[in-house]
MDTraj code that builds the backbone (N, CA, C; nanometers):
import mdtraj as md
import numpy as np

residues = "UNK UNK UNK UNK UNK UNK UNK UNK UNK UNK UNK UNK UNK UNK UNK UNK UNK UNK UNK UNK UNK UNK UNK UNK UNK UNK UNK UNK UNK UNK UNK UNK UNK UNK UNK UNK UNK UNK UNK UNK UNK UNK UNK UNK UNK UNK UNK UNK UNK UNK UNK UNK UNK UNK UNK UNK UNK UNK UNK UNK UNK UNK UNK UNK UNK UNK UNK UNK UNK UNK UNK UNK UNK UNK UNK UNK UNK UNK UNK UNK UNK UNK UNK UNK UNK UNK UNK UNK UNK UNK UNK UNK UNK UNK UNK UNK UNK UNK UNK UNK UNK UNK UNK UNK UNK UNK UNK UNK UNK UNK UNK UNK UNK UNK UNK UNK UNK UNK UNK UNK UNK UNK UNK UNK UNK UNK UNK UNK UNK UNK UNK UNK UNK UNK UNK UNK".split()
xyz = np.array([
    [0.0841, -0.1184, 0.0000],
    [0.0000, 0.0000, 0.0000],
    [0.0886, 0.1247, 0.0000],
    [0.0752, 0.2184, -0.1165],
    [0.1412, 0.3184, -0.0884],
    [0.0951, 0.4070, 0.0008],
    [0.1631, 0.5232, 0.0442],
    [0.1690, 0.6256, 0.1143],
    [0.1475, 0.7611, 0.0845],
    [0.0829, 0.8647, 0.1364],
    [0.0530, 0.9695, 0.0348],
    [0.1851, 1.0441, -0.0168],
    [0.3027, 1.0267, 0.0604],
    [0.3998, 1.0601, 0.0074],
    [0.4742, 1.0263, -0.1323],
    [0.4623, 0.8617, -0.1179],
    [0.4200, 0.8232, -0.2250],
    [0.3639, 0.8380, -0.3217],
    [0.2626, 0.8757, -0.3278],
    [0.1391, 0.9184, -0.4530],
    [0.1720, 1.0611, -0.4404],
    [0.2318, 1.1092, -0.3637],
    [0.2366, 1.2619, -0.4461],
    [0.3851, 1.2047, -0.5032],
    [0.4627, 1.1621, -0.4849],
    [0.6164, 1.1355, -0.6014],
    [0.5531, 1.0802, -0.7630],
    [0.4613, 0.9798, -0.7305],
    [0.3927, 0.9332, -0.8386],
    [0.2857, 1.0719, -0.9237],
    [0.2568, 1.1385, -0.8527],
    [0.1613, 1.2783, -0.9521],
    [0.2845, 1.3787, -0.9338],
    [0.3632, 1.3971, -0.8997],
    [0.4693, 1.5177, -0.9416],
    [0.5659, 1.4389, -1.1098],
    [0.5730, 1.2813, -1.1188],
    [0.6554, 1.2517, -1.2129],
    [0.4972, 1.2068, -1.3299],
    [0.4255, 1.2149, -1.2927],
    [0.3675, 1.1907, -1.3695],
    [0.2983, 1.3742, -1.4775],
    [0.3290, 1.4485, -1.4082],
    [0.3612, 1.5930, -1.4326],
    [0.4917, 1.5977, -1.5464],
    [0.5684, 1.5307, -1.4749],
    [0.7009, 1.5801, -1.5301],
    [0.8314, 1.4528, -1.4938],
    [0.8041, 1.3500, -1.6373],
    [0.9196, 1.2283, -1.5598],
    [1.1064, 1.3126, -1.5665],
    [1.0880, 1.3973, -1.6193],
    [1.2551, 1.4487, -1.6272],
    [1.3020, 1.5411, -1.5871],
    [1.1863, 1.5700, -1.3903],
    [1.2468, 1.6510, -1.2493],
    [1.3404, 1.5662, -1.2434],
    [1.4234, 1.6356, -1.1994],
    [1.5216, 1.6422, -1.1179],
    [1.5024, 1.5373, -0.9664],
    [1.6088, 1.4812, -0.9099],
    [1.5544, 1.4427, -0.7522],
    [1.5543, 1.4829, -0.6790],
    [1.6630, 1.6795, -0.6923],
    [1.6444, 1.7499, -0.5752],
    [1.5020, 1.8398, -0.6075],
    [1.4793, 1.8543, -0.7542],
    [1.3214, 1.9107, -0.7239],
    [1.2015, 1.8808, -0.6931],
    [1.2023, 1.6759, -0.6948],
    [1.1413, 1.6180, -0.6930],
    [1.1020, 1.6159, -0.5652],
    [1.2028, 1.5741, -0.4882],
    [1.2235, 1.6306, -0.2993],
    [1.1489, 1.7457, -0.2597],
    [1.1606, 1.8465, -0.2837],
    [1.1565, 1.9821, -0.2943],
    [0.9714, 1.9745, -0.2687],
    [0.9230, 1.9680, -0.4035],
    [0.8061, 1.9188, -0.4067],
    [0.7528, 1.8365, -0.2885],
    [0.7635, 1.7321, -0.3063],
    [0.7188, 1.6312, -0.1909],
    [0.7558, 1.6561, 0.0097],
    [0.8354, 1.7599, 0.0019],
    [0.9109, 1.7487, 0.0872],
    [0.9812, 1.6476, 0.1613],
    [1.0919, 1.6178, 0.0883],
    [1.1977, 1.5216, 0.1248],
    [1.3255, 1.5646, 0.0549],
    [1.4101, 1.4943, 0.0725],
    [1.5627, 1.5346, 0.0236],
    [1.5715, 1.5004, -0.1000],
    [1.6474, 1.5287, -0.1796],
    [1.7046, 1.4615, -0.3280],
    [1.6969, 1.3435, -0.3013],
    [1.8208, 1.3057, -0.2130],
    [1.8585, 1.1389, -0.1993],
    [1.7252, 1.0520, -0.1793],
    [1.6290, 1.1288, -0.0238],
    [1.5224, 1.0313, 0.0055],
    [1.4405, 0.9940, -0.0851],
    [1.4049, 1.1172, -0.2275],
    [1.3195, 1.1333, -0.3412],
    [1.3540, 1.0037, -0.4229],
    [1.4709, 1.0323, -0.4319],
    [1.5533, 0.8951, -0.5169],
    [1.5405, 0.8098, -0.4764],
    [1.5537, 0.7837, -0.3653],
    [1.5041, 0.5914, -0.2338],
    [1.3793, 0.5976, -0.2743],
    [1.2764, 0.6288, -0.2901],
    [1.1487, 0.6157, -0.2729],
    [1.1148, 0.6208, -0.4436],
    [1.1655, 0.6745, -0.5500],
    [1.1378, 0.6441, -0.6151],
    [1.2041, 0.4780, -0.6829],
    [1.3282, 0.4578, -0.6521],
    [1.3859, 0.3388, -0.6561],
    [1.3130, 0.2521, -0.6190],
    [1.2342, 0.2657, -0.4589],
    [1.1775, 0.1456, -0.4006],
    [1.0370, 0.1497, -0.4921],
    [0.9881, 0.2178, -0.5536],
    [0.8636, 0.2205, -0.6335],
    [0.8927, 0.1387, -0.7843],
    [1.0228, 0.1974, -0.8426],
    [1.0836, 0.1061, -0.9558],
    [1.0491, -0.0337, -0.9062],
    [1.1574, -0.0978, -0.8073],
    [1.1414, -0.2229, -0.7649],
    [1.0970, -0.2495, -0.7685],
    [0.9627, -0.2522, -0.7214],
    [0.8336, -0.2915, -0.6601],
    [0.7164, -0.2971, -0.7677],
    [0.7655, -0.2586, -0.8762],
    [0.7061, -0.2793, -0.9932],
    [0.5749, -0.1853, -1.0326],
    [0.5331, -0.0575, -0.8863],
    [0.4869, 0.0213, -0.9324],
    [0.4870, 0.0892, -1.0108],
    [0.6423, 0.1676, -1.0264],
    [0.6602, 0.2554, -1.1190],
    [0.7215, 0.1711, -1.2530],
    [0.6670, 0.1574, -1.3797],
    [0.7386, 0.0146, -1.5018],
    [0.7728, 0.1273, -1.5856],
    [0.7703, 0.2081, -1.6077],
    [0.8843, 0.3222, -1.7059],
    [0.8245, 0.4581, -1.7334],
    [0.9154, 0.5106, -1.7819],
    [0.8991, 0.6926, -1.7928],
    [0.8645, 0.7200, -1.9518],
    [0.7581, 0.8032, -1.9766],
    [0.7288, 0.7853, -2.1123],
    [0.7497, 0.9550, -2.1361],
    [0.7870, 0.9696, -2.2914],
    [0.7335, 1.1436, -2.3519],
    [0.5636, 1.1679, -2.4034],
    [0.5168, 1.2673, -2.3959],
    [0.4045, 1.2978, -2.4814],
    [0.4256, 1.3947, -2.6056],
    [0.3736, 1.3323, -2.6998],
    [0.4332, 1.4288, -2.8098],
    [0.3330, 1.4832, -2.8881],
    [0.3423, 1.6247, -2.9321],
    [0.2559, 1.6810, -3.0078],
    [0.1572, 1.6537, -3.1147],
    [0.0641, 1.5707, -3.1540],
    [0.0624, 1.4778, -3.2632],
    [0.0736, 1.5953, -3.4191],
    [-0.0606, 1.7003, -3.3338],
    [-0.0671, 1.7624, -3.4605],
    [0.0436, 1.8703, -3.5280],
    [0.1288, 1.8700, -3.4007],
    [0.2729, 1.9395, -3.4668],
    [0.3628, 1.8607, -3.5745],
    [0.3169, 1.7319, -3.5676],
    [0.3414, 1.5944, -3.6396],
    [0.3133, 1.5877, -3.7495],
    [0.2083, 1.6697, -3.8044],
    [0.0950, 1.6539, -3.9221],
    [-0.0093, 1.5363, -3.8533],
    [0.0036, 1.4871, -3.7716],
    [-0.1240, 1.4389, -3.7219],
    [-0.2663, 1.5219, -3.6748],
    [-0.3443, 1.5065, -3.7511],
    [-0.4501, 1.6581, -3.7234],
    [-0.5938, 1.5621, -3.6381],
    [-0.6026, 1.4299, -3.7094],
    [-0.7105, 1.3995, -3.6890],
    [-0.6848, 1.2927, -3.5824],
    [-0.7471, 1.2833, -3.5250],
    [-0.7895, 1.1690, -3.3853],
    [-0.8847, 1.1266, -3.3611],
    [-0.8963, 0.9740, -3.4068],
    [-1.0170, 0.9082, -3.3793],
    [-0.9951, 0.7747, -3.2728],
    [-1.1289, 0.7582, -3.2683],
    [-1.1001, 0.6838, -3.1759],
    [-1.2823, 0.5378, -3.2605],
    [-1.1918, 0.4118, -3.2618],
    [-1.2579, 0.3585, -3.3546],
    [-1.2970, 0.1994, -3.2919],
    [-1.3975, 0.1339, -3.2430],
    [-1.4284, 0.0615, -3.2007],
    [-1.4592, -0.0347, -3.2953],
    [-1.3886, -0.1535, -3.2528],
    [-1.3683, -0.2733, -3.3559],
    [-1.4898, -0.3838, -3.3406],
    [-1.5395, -0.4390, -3.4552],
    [-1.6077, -0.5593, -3.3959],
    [-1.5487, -0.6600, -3.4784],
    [-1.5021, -0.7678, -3.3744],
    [-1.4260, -0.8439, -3.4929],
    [-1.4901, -0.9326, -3.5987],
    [-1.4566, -0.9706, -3.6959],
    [-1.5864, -1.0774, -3.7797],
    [-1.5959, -1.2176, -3.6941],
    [-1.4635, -1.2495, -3.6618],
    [-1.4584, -1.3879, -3.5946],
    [-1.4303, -1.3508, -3.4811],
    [-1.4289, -1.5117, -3.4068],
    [-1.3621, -1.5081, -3.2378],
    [-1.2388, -1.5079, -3.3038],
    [-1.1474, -1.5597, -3.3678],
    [-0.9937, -1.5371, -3.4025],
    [-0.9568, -1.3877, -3.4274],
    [-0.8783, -1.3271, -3.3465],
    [-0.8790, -1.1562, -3.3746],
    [-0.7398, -1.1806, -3.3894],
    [-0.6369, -1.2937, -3.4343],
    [-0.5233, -1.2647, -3.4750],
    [-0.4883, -1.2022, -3.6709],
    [-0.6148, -1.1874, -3.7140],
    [-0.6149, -1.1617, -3.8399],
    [-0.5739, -0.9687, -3.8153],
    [-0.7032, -0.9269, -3.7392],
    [-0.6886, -0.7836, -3.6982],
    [-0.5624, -0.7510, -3.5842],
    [-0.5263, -0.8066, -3.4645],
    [-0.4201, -0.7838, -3.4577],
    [-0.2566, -0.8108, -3.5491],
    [-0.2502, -0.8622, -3.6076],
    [-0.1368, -0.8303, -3.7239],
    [-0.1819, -0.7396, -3.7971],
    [-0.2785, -0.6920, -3.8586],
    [-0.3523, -0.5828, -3.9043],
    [-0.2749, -0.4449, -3.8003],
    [-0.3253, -0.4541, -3.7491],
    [-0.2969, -0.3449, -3.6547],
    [-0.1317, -0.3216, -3.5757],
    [-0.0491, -0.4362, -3.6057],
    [0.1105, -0.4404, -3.5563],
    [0.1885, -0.3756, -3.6897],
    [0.1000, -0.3338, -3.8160],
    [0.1569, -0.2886, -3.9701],
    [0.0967, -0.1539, -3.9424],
    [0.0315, -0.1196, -3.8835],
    [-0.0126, 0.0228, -3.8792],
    [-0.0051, 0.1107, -3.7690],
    [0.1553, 0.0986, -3.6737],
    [0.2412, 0.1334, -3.5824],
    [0.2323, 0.2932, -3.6128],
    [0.2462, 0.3735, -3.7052],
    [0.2679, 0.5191, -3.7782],
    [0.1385, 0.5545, -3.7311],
    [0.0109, 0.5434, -3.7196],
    [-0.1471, 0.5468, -3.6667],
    [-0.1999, 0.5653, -3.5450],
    [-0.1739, 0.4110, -3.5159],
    [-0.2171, 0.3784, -3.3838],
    [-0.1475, 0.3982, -3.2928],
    [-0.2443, 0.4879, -3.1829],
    [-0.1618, 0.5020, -3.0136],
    [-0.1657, 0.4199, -2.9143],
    [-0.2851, 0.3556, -2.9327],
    [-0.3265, 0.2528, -2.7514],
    [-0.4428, 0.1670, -2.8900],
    [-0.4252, 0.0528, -2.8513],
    [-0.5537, -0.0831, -2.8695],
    [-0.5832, -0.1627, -2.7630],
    [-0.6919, -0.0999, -2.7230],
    [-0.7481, -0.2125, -2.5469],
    [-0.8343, -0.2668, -2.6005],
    [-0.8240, -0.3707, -2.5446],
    [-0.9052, -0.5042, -2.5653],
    [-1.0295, -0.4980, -2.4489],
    [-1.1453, -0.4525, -2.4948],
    [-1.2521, -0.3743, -2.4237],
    [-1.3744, -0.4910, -2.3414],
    [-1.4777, -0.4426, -2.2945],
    [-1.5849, -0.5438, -2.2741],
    [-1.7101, -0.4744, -2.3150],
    [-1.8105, -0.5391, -2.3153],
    [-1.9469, -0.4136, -2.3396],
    [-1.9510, -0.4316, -2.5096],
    [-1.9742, -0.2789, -2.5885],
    [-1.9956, -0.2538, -2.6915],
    [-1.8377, -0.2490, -2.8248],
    [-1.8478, -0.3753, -2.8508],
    [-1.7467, -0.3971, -2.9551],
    [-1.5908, -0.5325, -2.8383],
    [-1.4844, -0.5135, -2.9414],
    [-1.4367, -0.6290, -2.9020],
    [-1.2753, -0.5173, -2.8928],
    [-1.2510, -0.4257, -2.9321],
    [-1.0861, -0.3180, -2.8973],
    [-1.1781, -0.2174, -2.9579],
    [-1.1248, -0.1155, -2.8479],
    [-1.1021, 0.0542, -2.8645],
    [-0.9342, 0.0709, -2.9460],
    [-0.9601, 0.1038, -3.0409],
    [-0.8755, 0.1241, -3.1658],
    [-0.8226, 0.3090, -3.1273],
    [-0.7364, 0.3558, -3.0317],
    [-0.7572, 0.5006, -3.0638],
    [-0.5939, 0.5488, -3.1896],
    [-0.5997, 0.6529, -3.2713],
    [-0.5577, 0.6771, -3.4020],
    [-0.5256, 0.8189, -3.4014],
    [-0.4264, 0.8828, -3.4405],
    [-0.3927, 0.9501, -3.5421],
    [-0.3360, 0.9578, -3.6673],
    [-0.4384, 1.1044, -3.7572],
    [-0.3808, 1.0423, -3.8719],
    [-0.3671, 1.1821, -3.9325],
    [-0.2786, 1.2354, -4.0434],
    [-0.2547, 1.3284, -4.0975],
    [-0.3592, 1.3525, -4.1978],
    [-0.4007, 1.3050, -4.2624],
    [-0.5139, 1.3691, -4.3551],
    [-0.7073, 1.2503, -4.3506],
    [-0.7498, 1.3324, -4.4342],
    [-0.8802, 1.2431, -4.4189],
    [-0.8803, 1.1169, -4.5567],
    [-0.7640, 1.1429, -4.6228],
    [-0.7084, 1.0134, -4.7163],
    [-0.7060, 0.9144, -4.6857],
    [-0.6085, 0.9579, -4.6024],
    [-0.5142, 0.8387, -4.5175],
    [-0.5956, 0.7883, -4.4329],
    [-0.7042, 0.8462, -4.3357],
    [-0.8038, 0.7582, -4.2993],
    [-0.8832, 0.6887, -4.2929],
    [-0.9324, 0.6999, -4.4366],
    [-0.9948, 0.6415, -4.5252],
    [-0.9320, 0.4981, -4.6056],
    [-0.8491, 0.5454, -4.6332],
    [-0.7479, 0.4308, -4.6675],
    [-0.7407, 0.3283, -4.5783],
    [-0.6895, 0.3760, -4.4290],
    [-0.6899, 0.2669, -4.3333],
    [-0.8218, 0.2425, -4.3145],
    [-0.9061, 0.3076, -4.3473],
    [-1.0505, 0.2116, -4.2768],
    [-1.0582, 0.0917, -4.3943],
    [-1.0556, 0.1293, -4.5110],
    [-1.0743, 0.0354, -4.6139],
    [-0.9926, -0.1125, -4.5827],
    [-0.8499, -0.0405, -4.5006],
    [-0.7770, -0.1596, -4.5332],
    [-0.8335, -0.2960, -4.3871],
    [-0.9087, -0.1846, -4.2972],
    [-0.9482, -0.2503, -4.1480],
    [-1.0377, -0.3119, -4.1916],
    [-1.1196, -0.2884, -4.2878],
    [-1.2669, -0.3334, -4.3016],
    [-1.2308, -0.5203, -4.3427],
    [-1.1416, -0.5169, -4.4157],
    [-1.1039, -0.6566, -4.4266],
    [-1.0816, -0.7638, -4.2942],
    [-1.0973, -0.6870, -4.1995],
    [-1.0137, -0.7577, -4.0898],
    [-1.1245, -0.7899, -3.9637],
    [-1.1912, -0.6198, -3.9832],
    [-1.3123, -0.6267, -3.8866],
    [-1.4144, -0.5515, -3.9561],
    [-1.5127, -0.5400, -3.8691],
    [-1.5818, -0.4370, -3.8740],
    [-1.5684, -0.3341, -3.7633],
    [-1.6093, -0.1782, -3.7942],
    [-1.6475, -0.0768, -3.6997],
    [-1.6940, 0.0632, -3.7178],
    [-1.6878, 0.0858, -3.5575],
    [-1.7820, 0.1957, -3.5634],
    [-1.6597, 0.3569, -3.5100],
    [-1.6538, 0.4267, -3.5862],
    [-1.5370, 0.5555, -3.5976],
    [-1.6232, 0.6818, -3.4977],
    [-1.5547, 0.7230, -3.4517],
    [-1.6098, 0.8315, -3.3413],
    [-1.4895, 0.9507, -3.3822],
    [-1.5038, 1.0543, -3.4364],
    [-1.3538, 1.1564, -3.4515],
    [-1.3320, 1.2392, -3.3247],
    [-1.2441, 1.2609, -3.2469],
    [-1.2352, 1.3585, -3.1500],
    [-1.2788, 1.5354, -3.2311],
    [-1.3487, 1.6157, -3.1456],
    [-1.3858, 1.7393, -3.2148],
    [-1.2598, 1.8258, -3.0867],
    [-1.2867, 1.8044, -2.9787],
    [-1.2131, 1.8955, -2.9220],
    [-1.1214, 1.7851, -2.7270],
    [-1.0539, 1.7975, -2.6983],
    [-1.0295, 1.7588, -2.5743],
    [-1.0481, 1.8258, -2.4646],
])
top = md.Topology()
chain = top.add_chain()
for i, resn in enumerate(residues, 1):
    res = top.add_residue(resn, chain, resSeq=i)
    for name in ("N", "CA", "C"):
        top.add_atom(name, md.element.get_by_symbol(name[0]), res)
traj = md.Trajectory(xyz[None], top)
């Protein structure tokens, strides 16, 4: 069970994974070093599993973001997942969902071509239903 000290080290790096450990301290109130023990013992412990970037998409030419719910044709969804391990440049997150459809497919894509294109090429694989983000 963590500690709130804890969970605030975990929402200050989740702010920002590339503080510093004396600002990280600073923040939390603790030392550099203790910041560093406690985030170490969180590594270990398999809470913390790695430090990621977020990147601009549409500074990317990525403009559009959808988010596209799969239904697969069959119970075999290894046709659509290899489908979807070729279209790495696209896709951000594929969860394997419960409820309405079988993966939340979410996507960026630089033009409305290219989205089109990939739906054509998905449609072989599955069926679905496309939702476009308008604003976050």
């Amino acid at each position: 069970m963590l500690d709130q000290t804890d969970r605030n080290i975990l929402d200050e790096l989740s702010k920002n994974s590339r503080i510093t450990m004396k600002e990280l301290g600073e923040k939390v109130h603790l030392t550099g070093q203790a910041a560093a023990s406690r985030v170490a013992k969180l590594e270990d412990n398999g809470v913390l599993e790695g430090y990621t970037i977020k990147v601009n998409q549409p500074k990317l030419g990525c403009f559009l973001h959808a988010f596209i719910t799969i239904y697969t044709i069959s119970t075999y969804h290894q046709p659509y997942l290899s489908f979807i391990k070729t279209q790495e440049k696209y896709t951000i997150n594929n969860y394997k969902i419960s409820g309405d459809g079988c993966y939340l497919l979410e996507c960026k894509f630089p033009s409305n071509e290219l989205l089109d294109q990939f739906l054509v090429d998905l449609n072989e694989h599955a069926n679905y239903k496309l939702s476009i983000v308008i604003n976050k």
